[in-house]
C-alpha positions as CSV (number, residue, x, y, z in Angstrom):
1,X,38.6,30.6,18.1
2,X,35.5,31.8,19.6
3,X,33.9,29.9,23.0
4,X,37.0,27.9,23.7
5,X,40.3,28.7,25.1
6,X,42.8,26.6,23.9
7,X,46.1,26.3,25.5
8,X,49.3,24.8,23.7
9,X,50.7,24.0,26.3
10,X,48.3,22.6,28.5
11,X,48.5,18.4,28.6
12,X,51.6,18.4,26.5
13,X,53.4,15.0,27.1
14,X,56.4,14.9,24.9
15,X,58.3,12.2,24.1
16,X,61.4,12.7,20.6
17,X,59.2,15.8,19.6
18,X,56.0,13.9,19.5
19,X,53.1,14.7,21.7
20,X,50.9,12.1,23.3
21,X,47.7,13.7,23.5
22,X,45.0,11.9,26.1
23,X,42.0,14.3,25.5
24,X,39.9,15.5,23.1
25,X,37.3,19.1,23.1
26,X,34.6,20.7,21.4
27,X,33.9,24.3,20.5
28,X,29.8,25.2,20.6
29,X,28.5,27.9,18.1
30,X,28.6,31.2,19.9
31,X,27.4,33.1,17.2
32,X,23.9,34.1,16.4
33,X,22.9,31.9,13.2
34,X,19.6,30.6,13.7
35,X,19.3,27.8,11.1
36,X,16.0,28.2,8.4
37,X,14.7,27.5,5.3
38,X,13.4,29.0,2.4
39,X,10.5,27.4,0.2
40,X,8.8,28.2,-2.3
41,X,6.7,26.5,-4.8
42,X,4.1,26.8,-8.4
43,X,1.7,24.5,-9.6
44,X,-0.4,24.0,-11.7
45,X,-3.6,21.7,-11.6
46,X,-6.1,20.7,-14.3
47,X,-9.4,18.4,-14.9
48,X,-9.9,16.1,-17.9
49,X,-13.3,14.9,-17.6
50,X,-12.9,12.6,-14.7
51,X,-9.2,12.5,-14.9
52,X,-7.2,15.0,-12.3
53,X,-3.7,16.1,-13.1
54,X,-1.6,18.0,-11.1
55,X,2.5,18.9,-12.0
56,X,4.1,21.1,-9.2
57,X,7.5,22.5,-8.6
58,X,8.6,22.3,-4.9
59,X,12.3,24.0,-4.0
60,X,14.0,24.1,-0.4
61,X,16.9,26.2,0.5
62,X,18.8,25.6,4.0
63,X,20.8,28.2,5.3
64,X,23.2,28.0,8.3
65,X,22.5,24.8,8.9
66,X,24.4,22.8,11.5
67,X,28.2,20.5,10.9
68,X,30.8,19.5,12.4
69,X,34.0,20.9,11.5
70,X,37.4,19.3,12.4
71,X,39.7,22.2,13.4
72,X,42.9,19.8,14.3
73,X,43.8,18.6,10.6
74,X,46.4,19.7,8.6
75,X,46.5,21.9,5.8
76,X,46.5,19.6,2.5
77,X,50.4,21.8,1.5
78,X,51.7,19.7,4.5
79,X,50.6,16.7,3.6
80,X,53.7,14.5,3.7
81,X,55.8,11.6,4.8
82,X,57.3,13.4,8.0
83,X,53.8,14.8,9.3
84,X,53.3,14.4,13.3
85,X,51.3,15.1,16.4
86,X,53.4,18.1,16.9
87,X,52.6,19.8,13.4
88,X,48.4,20.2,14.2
89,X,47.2,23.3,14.7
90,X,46.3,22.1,18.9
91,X,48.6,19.2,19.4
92,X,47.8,18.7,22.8
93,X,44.7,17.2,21.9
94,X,43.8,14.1,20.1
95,X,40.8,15.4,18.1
96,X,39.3,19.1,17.8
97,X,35.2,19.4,16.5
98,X,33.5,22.6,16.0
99,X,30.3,22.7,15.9
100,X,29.0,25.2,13.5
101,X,26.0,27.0,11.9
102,X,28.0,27.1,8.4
103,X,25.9,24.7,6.2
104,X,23.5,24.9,3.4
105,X,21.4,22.5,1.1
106,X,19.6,23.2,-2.0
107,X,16.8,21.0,-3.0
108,X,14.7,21.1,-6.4
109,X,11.6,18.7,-7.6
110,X,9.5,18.2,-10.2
111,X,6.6,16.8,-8.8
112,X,3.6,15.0,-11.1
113,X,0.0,13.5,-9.9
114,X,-2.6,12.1,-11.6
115,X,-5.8,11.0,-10.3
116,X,-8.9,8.5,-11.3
117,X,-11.9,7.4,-9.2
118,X,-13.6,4.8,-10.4
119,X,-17.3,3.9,-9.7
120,X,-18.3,0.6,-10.5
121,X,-20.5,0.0,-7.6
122,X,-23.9,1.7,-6.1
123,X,-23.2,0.9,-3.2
124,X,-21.1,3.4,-0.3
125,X,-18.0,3.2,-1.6
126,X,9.3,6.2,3.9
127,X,20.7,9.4,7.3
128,X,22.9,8.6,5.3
129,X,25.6,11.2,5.4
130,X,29.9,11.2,4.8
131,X,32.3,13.3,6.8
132,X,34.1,16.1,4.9
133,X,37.3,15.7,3.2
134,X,39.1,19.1,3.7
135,X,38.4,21.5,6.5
136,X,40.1,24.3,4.9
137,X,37.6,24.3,1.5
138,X,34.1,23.3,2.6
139,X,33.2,24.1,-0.9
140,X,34.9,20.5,-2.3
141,X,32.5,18.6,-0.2
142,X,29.6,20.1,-1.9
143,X,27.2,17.5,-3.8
144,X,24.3,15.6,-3.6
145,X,22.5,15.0,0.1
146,X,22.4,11.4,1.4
147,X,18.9,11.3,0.8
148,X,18.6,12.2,-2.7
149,X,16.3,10.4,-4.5
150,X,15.5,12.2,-7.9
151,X,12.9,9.5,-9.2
152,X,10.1,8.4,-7.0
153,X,6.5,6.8,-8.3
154,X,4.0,5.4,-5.4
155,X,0.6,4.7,-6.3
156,X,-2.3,3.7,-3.8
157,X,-5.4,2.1,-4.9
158,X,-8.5,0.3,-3.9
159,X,-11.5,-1.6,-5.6
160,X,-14.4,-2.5,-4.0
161,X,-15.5,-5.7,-6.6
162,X,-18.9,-5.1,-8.0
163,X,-20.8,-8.4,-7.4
164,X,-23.4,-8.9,-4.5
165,X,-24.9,-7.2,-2.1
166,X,-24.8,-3.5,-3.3
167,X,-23.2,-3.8,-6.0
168,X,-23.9,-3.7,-10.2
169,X,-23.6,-7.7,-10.9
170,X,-26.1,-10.3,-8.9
171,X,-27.1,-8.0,-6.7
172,X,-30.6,-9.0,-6.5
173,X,-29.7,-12.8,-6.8
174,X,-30.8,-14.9,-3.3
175,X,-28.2,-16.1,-1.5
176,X,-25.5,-15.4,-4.0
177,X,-25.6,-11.6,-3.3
178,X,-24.3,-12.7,0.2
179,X,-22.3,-15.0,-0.1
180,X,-20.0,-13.4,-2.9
181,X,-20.6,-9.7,-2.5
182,X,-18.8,-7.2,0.6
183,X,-14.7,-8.2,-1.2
184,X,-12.7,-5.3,-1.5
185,X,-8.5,-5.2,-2.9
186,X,-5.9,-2.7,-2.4
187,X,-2.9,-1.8,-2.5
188,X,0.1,0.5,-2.4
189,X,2.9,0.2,-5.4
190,X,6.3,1.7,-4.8
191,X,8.9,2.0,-7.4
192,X,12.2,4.6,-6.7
193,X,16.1,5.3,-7.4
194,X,18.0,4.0,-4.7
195,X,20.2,6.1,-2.1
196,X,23.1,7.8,-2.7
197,X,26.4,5.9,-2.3
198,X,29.8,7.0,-1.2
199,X,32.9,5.4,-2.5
200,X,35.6,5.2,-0.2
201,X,39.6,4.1,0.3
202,X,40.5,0.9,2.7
203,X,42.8,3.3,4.5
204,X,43.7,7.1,4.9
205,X,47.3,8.0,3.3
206,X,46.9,11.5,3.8
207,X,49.3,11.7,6.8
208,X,47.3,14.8,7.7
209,X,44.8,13.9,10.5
210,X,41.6,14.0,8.1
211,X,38.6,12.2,9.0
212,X,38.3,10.7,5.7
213,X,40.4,10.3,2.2
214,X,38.2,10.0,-0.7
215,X,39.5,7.9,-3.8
216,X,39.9,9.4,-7.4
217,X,37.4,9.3,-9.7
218,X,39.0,8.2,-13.3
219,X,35.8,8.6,-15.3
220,X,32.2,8.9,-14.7
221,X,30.9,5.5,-13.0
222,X,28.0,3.1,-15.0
223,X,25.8,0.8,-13.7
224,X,24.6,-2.7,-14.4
225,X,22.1,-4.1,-12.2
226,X,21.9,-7.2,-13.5
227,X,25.6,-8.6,-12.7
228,X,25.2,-8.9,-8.2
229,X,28.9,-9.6,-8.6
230,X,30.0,-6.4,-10.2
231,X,26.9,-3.7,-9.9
232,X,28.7,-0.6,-10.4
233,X,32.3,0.1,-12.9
234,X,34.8,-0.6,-10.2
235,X,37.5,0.7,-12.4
236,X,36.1,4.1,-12.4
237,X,38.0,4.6,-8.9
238,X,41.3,4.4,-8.1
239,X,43.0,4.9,-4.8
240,X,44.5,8.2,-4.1
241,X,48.3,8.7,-3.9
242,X,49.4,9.2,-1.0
243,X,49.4,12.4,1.0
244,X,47.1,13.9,-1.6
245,X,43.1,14.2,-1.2
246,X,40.9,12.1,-4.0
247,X,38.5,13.7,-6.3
248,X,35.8,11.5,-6.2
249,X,32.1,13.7,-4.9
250,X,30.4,12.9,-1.6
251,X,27.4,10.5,-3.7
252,X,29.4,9.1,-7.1
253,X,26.5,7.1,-8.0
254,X,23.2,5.7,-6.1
255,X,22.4,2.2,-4.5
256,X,19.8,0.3,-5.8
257,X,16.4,1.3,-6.3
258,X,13.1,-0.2,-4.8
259,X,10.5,-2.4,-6.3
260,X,8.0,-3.1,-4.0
261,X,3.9,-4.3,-3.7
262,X,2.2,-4.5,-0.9
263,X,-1.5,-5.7,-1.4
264,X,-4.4,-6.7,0.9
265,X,-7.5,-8.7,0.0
266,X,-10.3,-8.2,2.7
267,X,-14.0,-9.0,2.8
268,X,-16.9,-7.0,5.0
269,X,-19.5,-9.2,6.6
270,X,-22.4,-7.3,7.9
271,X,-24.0,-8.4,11.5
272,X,-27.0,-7.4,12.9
273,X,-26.3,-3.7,13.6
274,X,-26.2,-0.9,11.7
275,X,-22.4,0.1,10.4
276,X,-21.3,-2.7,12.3
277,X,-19.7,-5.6,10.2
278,X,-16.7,-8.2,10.8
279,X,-13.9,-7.8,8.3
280,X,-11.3,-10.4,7.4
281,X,-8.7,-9.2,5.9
282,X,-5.1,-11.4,3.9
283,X,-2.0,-8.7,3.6
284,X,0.7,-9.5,1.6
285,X,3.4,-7.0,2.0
286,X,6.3,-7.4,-0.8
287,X,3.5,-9.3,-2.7
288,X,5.4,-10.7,-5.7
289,X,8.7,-11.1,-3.4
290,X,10.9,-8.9,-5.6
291,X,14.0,-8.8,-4.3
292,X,15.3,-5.2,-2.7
293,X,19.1,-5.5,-3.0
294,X,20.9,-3.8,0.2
295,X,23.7,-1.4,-1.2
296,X,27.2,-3.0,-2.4
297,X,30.3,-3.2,-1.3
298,X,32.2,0.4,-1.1
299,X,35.1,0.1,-0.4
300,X,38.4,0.0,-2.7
301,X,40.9,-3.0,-2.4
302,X,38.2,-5.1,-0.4
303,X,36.9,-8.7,-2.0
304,X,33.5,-7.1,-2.0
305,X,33.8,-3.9,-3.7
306,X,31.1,-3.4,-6.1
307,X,29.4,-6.6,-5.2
308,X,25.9,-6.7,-3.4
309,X,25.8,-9.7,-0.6
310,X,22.2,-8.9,0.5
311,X,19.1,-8.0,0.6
312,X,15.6,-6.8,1.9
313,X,13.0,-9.3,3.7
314,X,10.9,-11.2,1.7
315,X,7.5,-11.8,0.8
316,X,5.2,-11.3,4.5
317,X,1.5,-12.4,4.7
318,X,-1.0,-11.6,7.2
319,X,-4.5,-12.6,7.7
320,X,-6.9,-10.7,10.7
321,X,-10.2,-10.1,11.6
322,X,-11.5,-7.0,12.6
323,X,-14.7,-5.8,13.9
324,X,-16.1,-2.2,13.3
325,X,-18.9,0.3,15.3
């Protein structure tokens, strides 16, 4: 091993064949991999009249990026009943991390914007990530990131209300034209696929030191997201036998989504000065208090697997006033 010394029989307490290990270490990249990425991109953009569109592909490949690799488990072929302290690769220690510049991500999008103004006044117008399974075949753990989200749709908008002062209905009407006209409404709408979720065991029957033991995956996992008490096919898991490693990838399936409005409704009133004007202003963040369920339950064998027991804030209002010059 490269930038650590190790020494089997340094802090060896034995004890029946057993060691009692008491420390732990950590091996630093000594080699020179600078992490970087590659993108590259094509679009293509387009006017219809008054109508913008704009489709673009965006990719992102990471090379030699940073992990953590645990160099004290055991080889999955000794895997076993009889498995020990004594049989890791550095028994004298109780856990052995190497930090290296041996990851890579790939990331692809399809990427679609379409744009409007509208003119109906004269007037100036957001980690998540798993440990790996097997130490010895990096390649198993290779899947989706923990911050996948493959459909997201955000709009923002705002509409200044064409009546009053300034604007194209009783505009020249005494009185009226002030005390109706200067309201504005806006908004931002949010709508996207939840993160990725893991799926994992209660506890780790691998006997051979792993961080983690991920459960089998029987067949590929559905989702109903109307039933709280069972969102995702629990019975598309089962537990792995023991001293064997589950097939079940990193990210089986994804949490649930977002639904979200947050809308403001303000009003300008000018004062005596030039681009000087009071402005109140009601915000109502999760408008239509949708609810934003947190992710369920993960874990096999517990009462809660599969079932979501939470969920986002609700509906926030906010009224201000501001003054502006």
């Amino acid at each position: 091993m490269r930038g650590v010394s190790y020494d089997r029989a340094e802090g060896l307490e034995r004890e029946g064949g057993f060691t009692k290990p008491t420390s732990s270490v950590t091996e630093l990249e000594t080699r020179d991999r600078t992490p970087y990425n590659q993108v590259w991109s094509f679009g293509i953009e387009r006017q219809f009249g008054s109508w913008l569109a704009e489709v673009d592909y965006q990719a992102n490949k990471g090379v030699k990026l940073p992990i953590v690799v645990d160099l004290n488990q055991l080889r999955p072929d000794q895997f076993g009943p009889t498995t020990n302290q004594s049989m890791r690769p550095f028994p004298q220690y109780t856990s052995v991390a190497a930090l290296r510049n041996d990851g890579n991500s790939i990331y692809h999008a399809l990427q679609a914007k379409l744009e409007h103004p509208i003119d109906d006044v004269d007037a100036p117008a957001r980690a998540n990530g798993v440990a790996t399974q097997n130490t010895y075949n990096l390649n198993l753990d290779r899947g989706l990131s923990g911050y996948d989200v493959p459909q997201r749709f955000v709009m923002n908008y705002y509409y200044l209300i064409p009546i009053g002062r300034g604007g194209r209905y009783f505009s020249s009407t005494p009185v009226l034209k002030d005390v109706i006209g200067g309201w504005a409404f806006s908004g931002i709408t949010e709508f996207q696929v939840g993160l990725p979720l893991t799926v994992k065991q209660q506890s780790n029957t691998t006997g051979g030191f792993n961080a983690i033991q991920r459960p089998n995956e029987i067949h590929p996992v559905s989702i109903d997201s109307s039933n709280l008490f069972r969102w995702f096919d629990i019975g598309a898991f089962a537990a792995a036998a023991p001293y064997t490693l589950g097939n079940a990838p990193r990210f089986p399936l994804h949490g649930p989504g977002v639904n979200n409005w947050d809308l403001s409704v303000m009003r300008n009133f000018g004062l005596h000065r030039d681009k000087t004007f009071l402005q109140f202003r009601a915000e109502f963040f999760s408008a239509f208090n949708h609810p934003n369920f947190s992710a369920p339950g993960n874990t096999i064998g517990t009462a809660n697997f599969g079932v979501i027991t939470s969920a986002g804030g609700s509906r926030v209002t906010e009224l201000s006033m501001r003054i502006f010059f």
